[in-house]
C-alpha positions in Angstrom: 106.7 61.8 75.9 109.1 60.5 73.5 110.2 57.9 76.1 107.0 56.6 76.8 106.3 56.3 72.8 109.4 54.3 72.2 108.7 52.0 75.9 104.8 51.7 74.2 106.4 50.1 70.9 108.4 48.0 72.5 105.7 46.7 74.6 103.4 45.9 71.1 106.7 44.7 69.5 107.1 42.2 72.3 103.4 41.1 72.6 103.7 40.5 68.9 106.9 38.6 69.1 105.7 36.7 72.0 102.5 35.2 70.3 104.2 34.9 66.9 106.7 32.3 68.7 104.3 30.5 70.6 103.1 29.3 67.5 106.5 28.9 65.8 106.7 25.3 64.9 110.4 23.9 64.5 110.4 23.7 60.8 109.8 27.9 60.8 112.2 28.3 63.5 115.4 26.7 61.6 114.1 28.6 58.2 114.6 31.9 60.7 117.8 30.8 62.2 119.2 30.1 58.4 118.0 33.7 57.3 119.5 35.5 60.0 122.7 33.8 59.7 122.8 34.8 55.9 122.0 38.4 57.2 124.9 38.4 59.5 127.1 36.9 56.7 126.0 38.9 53.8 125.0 42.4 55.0 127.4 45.1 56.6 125.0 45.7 59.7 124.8 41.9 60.1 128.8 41.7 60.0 129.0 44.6 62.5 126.5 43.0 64.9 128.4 39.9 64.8 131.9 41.3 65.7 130.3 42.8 68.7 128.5 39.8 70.2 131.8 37.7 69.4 133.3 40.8 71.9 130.7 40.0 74.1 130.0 36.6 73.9 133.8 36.3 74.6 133.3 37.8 78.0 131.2 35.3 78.9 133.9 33.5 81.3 134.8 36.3 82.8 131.3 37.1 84.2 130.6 33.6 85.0 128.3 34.0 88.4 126.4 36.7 86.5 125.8 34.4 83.3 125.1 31.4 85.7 122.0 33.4 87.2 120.3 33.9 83.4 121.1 30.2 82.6 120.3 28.3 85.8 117.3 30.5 86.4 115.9 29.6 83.1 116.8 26.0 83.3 114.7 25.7 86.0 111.9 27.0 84.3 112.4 25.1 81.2 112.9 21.5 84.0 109.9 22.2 85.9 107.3 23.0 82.7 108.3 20.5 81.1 107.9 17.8 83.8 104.7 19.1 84.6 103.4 18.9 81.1 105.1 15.2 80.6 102.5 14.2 83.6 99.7 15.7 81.3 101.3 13.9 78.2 101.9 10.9 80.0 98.4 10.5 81.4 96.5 11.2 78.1 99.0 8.5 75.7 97.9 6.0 78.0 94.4 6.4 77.4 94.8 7.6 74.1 96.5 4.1 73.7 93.3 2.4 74.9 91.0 0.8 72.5 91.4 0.8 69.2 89.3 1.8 65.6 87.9 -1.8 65.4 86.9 -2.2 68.8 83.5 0.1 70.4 82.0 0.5 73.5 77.9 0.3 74.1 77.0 2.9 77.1 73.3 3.9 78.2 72.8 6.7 76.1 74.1 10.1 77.4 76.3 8.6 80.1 79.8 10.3 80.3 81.7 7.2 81.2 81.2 3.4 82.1 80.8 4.6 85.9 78.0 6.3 85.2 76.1 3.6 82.6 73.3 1.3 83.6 72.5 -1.3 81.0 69.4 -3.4 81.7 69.4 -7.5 80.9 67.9 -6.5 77.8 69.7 -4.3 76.6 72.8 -6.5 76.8 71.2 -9.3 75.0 70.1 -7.3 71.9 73.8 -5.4 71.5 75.7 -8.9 70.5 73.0 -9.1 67.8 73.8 -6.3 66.2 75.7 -6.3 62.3 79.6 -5.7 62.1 80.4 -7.7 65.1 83.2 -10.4 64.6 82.5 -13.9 65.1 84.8 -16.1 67.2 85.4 -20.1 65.8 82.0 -21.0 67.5 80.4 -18.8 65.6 79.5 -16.6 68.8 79.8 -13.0 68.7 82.8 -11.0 70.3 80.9 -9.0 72.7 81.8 -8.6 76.4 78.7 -7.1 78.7 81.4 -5.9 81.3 80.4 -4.5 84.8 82.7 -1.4 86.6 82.5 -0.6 90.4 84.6 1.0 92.5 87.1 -1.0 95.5 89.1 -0.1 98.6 92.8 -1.1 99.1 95.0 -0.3 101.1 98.0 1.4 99.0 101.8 0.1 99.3 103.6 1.7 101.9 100.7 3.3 104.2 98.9 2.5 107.3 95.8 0.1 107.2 93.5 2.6 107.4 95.3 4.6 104.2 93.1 3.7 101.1 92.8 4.4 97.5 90.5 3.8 94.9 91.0 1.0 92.7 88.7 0.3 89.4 87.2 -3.4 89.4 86.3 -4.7 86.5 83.9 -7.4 85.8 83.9 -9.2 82.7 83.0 -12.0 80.7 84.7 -14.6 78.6 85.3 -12.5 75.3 87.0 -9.7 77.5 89.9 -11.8 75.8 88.9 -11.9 72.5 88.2 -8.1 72.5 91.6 -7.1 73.9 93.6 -9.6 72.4 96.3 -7.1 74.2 95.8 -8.0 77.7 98.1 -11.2 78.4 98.7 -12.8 81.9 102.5 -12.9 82.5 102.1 -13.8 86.3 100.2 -17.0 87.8 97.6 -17.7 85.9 93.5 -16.6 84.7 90.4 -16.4 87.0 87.5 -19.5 87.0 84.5 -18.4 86.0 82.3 -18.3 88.9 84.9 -18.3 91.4 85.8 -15.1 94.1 89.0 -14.6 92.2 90.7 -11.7 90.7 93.2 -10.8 88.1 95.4 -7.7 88.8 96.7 -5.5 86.2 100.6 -5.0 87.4 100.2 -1.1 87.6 97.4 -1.7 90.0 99.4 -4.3 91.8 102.7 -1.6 92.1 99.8 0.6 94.0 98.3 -1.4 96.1 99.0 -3.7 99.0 98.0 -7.5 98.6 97.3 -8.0 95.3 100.1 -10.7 94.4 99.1 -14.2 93.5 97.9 -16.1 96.3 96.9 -13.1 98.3 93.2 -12.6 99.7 91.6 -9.5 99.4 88.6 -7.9 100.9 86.3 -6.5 98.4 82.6 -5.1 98.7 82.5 -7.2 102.3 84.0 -10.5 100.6 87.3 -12.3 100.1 88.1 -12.8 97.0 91.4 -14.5 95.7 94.1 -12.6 93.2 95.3 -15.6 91.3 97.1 -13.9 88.7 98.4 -10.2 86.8 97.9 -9.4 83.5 99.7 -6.7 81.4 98.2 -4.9 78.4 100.6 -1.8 77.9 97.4 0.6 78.3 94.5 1.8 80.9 93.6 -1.9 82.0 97.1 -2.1 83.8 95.4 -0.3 86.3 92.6 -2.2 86.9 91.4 -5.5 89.0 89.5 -7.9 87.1 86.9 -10.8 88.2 83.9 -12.7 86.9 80.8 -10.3 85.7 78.2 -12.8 87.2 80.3 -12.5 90.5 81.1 -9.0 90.7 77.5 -7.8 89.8 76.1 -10.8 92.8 78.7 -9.5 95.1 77.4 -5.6 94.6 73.7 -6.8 94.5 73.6 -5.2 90.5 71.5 -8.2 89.3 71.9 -8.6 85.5 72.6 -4.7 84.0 76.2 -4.1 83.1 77.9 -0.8 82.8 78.8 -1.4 79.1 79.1 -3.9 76.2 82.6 -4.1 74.5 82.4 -5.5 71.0 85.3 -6.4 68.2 84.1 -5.2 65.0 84.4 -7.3 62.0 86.9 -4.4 60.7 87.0 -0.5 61.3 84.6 0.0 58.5 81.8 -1.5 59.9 81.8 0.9 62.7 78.8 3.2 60.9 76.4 0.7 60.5 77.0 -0.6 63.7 76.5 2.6 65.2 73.4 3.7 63.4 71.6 0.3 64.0 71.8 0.3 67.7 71.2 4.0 68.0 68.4 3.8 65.6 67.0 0.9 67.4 63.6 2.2 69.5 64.1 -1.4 72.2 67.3 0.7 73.1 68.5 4.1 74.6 72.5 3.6 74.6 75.5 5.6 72.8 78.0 4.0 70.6 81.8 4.6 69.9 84.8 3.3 69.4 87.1 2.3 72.4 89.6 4.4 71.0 87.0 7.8 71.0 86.3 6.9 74.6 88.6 6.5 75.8 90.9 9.7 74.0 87.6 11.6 75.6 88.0 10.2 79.1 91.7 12.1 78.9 91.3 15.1 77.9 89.5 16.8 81.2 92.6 16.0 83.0 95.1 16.5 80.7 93.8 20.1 80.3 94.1 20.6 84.4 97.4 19.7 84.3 98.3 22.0 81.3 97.4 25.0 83.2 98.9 23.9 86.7 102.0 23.2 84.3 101.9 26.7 82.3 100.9 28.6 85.8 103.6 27.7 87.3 105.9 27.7 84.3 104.4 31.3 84.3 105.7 32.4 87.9 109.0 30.8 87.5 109.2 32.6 84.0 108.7 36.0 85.5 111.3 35.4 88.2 113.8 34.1 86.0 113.1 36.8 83.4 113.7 39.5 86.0 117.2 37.9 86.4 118.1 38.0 83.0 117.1 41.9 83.4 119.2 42.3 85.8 122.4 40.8 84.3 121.9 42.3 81.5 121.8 45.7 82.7 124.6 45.5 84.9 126.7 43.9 81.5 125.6 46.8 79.6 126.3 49.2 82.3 129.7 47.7 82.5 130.4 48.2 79.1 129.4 51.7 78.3 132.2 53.0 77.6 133.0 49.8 74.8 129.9 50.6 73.4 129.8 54.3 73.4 133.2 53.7 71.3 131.5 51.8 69.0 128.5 54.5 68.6 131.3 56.5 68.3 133.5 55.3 65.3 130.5 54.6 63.1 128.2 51.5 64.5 124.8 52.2 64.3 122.3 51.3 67.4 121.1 48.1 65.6 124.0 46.0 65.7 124.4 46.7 69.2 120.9 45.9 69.9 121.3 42.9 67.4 124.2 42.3 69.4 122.9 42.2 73.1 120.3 40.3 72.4 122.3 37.3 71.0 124.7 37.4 74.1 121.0 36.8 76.2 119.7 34.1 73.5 122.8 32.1 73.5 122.7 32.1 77.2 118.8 31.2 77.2 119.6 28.5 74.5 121.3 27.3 77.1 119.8 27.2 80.0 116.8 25.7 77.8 118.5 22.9 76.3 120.3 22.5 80.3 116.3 21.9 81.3 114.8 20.1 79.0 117.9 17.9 79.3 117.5 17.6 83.1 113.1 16.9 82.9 114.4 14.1 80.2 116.6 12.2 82.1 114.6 12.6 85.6 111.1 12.3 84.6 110.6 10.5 81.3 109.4 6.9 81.7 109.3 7.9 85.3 106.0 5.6 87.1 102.8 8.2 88.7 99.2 7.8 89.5 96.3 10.0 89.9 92.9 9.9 89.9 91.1 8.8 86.2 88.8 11.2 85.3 85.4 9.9 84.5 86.7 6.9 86.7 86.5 5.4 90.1 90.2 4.4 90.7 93.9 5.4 90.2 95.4 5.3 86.6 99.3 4.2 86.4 100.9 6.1 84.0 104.6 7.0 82.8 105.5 10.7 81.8 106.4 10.9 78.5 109.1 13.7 78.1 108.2 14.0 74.3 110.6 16.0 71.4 107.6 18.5 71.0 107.9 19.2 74.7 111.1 19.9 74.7 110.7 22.3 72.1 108.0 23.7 74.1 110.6 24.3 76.7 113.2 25.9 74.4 110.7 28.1 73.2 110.0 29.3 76.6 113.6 29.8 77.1 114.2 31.7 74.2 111.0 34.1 74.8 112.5 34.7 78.0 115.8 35.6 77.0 114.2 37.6 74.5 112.3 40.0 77.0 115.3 40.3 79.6 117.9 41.1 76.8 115.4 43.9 74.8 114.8 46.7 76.9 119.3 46.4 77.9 119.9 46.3 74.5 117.4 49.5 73.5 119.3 51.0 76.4 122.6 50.3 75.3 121.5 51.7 71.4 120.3 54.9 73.6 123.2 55.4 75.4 124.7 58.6 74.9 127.8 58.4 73.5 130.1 61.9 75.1 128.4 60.8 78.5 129.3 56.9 78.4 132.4 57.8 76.8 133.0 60.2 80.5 132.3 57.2 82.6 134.8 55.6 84.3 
């Protein structure tokens, strides 16, 4: 009974310890770190649980293969989580880069994404008119009624018959003016009226033929990509033509999928909003490009959280085991060093204290190791996947970010807490006239 009281508080202890860390930011942790160095400084017990980790610690080479399994077990945790979750943080900067707070986007109202609007001839007349849109030197208003379809292409490196989804994008004139972003640093812009077709370069690294002066078949016609454009955001990824010619080439007459507009400055979002939206000619949503287009991220980025944390899970458990293991068989080893300890006056708390620093240090490790390893590997490394709320691929970098990493080392460390707790209760427990007997 007693033994299953003391294993029950030690699970609690752990669950509590567990979720207390997960929400440790950095700051907290270093305030900890500070305090319990000035415990092991200033206090007897902290004094006596240093001396024995230095013993222990100092052992380290000596049970090298042992020490290796803890530290390259929970490197490999630490690489693969955070690799995983630098995709997820990769793929939502890039659309959370997309747009900004003086830029919106006009939608038919309760549509989830441009794929999904339907703007009628109407419709797109009336938005320009709107108050808070900028004026360009004409006088005209910065409004782009912008058309989004779906395209085959074949992808780089596969058969003919291998495809992918790229996004096309019609648009008009002011597409410029609105995105002042998006420059062409390859051949040169698409005539108006014309079958041609600027490529964004992440969609030209993913797909075959679209370099300048290449013909491509889309929606049963040839149209020619004169140029690529780079804009550091979601647009890399797309192909862009003429609206008029898109929407004749997929027989959508005069709607559009949405209206982008340049607001005269962030403030006049509001009454830009509530106009349209108030307006009983028109059923449409309003928001700023930046909203959007954060929104359009966070479905996906979500998916790959949990793929990343399930499997960060799995690996965790395997690698905690490990630790488990090693730590037993160095307590087990040193019974008799401890026992002498028990015996000449060291209470069970430094020992436990001390245990449990010889498994952090070599989790710290194998943490930092990982991290280290996902950031030279993976960050700024090139992937695609399917947009969601789009039609076609989005190009993206991971981004292996500082709060990742500590992400990572906080996995490390809860790891090496669990597999060094229960070996260092046990080595508190041990009996000191029967570890002293062992041999």
């Amino acid at each position: 009974m007693n033994n299953f009281l003391i294993n029950l508080g030690l699970l609690v202890l752990v669950a509590i310890a567990i979720a207390f860390w997960v929400l440790l930011p950095w700051q907290a942790a270093i305030v900890l770190v500070v305090l319990f160095a000035l415990w092991m400084g200033l206090t007897r017990a902290g004094r006596r649980a240093a001396s024995v980790a230095s013993v222990g610690i100092s052992t380290l080479g000596q049970r090298i293969g042992s020490s290796a399994v803890i530290v390259i077990g929970i490197a490999g945790v630490v690489g693969v989580l955070v690799a995983l979750l630098a995709m997820g943080e990769g793929y939502s900067e890039t659309l959370r880069n997309t747009g900004s707070p003086d830029t919106a986007i006009v939608m038919r109202g309760s549509s989830a994404s441009e794929v999904m609007s339907v703007l009628d001839h109407d419709s797109v007349t009336l938005i320009p008119q709107a108050v808070g849109i900028a004026k360009d030197a004409k006088g005209q208003p910065i409004a782009s009624p912008e058309l989004v379809v779906a395209a085959n292409l074949p992808l780089k490196g596969s058969t003919a018959d291998d495809e992918g989804s790229v996004q096309l994008r019609g648009v008009s004139e002011q597409a410029w003016a609105v995105r002042p972003n998006v420059k062409i640093i390859e051949g040169r812009n698409f005539q108006p009226g014309m079958r041609e077709l600027i490529v964004g370069k992440g969609a030209a690294k993913q797909f075959a033929g679209l370099e300048p002066g290449h013909t491509v078949k889309l929606g049963n016609q040839q149209w020619t990509v004169v140029g690529v454009f780079a804009s550091g955001d979601a647009m890399d990824s797309e192909v862009w033509g003429d609206a008029s010619v898109v929407a004749d080439t997929y027989r959508r007459g005069s709607s559009r999928a949405s209206v982008m507009v340049r607001l005269t400055d962030p403030k006049a979002y509001d009454a830009f909003k509530k106009e349209l939206e108030n307006n009983p000619q028109l059923k449409v949503d309003v928001s700023t490009t930046l909203d959007y287009f954060s929104k359009q991220s966070e479905g996906m980025t979500k998916v790959i959280k949990a793929i990343g944390i399930t499997v960060g899970l799995i690996m965790a458990i395997g690698a905690m085991f490990g630790a488990l293991n090693t730590m037993f068989a160095a307590v087990a080893s040193r019974a008799r060093e401890i026992a002498t300890l028990r015996a000449i006056g060291f209470r069970g708390f430094p020992v436990v204290v001390a245990v449990m620093l010889e498994t952090m240090l070599l989790a710290a490790i194998g943490g930092v190791l990982g991290g280290l390893l996902a950031w030279l590997i993976f960050n700024g490394y090139s992937a695609s996947t399917l947009a969601a709320g789009t039609v076609g691929k989005l190009s993206f970098e991971l981004h292996v970010s500082p709060e990742l990493l500590w992400t990572g080392l906080k996995w490390a460390l809860a790891i090496g807490f669990i597999g060094g707790l229960y070996p260092a209760v046990r080595a508190a427990r041990l009996p000191v006239t029967t570890a002293l007997r062992e041999l």
